[in-house]
C-alpha positions as CSV (number, residue, x, y, z in Angstrom):
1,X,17.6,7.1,5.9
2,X,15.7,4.4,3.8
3,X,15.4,4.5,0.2
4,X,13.6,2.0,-2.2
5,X,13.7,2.0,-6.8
6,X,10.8,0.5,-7.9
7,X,8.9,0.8,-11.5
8,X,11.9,3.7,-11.9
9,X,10.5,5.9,-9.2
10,X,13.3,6.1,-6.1
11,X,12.1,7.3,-2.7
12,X,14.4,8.2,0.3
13,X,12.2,8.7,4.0
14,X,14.4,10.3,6.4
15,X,12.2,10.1,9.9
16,X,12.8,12.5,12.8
17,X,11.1,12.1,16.4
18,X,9.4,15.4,17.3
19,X,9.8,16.2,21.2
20,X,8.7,18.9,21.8
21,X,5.3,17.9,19.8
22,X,5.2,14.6,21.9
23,X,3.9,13.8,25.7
24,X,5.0,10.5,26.6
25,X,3.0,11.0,30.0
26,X,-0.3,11.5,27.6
27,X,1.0,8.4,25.3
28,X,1.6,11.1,22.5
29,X,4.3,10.7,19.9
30,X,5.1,12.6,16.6
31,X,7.5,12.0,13.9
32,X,8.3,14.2,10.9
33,X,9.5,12.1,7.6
34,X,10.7,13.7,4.6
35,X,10.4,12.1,2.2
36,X,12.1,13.0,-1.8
37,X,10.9,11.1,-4.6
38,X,13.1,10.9,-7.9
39,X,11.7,10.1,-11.7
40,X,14.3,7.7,-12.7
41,X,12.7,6.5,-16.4
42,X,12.6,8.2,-19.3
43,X,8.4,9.5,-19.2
44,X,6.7,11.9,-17.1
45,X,5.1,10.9,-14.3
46,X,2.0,12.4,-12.1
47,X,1.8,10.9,-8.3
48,X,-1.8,10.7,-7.9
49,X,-2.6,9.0,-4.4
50,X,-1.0,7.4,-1.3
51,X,-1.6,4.5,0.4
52,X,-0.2,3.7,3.8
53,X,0.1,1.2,6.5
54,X,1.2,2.5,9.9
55,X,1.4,0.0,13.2
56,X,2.1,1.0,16.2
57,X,4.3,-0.7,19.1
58,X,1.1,-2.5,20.1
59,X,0.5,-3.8,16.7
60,X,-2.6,-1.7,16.1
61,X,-3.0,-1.1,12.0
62,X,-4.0,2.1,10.1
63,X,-4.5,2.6,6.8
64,X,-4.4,6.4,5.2
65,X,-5.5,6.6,1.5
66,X,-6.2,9.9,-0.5
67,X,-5.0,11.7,-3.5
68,X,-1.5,13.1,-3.8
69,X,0.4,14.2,-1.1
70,X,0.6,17.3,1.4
71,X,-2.2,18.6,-1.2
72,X,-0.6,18.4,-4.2
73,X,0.1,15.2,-7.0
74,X,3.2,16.3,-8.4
75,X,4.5,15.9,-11.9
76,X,8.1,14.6,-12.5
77,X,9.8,14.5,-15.8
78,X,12.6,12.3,-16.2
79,X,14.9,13.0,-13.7
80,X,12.8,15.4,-11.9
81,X,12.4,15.0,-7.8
82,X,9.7,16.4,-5.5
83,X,10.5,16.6,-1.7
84,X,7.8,17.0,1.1
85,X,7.5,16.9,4.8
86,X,4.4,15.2,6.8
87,X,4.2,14.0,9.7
88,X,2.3,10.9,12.1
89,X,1.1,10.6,15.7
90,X,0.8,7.5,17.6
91,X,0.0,6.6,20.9
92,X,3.1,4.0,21.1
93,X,7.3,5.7,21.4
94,X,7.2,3.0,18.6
95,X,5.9,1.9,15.1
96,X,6.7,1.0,11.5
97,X,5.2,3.2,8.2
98,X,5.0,1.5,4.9
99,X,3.1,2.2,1.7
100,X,3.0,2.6,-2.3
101,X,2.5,5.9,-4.4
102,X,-0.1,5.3,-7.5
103,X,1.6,7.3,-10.4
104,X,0.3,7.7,-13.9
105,X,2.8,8.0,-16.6
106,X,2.1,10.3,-20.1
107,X,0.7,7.2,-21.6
108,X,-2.0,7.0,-19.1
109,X,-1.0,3.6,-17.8
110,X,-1.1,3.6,-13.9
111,X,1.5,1.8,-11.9
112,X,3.0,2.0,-8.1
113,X,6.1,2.7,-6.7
114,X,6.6,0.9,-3.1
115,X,7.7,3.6,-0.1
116,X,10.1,2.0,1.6
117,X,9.6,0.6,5.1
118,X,10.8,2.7,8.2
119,X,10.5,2.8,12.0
120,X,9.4,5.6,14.2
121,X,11.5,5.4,17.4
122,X,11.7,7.5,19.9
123,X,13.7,8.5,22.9
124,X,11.2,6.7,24.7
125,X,11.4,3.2,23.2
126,X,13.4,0.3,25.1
127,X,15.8,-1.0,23.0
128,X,16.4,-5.1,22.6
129,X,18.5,-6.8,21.0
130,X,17.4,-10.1,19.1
């Protein structure tokens, strides 16, 4: 589990390798992350839009952008939490998924809230020490 509180929005990414959607011999991978996301101030909040970073084991960079998430841009009151499940392919048993949330609050004033770094490891991945 990794969890991150910034600008008084927590999120918690729990990520889960997928076998049986994976084929290692067709360098196919895919990970399910849930990830819940908890108003901690004292306004309502909307998340509007994601932005990610996802690398693979061999350092290749994607960026995913777009309103809201799994369809939806969620409105938290203080102390409110929204949960969802995605999911991410790569062509590596390995990688790393980062990102920010843009929220509004009832004022209108934007701000983000950082999604905490995790890894994507798999069965599959050799494991060193360093």
């Amino acid at each position: 589990m990794y969890k991150a509180i910034s600008n008084n929005v927590q999120i918690t990414v729990m990520p889960e390798f997928l076998p049986y959607q994976s084929d290692p011999e067709e360098e196919r991978f895919f990970w399910a992350y849930t990830i819940e996301i908890v108003n901690l101030g004292h306004r309502t909040v909307q998340l509007m839009s994601r932005h990610w970073r996802i690398t693979d084991g061999r350092g290749r960079l994607e960026e995913v952008r777009g309103p809201g998430v799994v369809g939806e841009q969620p409105i938290l009151a203080p102390g409110g939490s929204f949960r969802y499940t995605s999911g991410c392919p790569l062509a590596t048993p390995s990688g790393i998924m980062v990102g920010t949330y843009r929220f509004v609050d009832e004022a209108g004033r934007s701000f983000d809230a950082e999604i905490p770094a995790f890894s994507l490891d798999s069965p599959h991945t050799a494991r060193v020490l360093n």
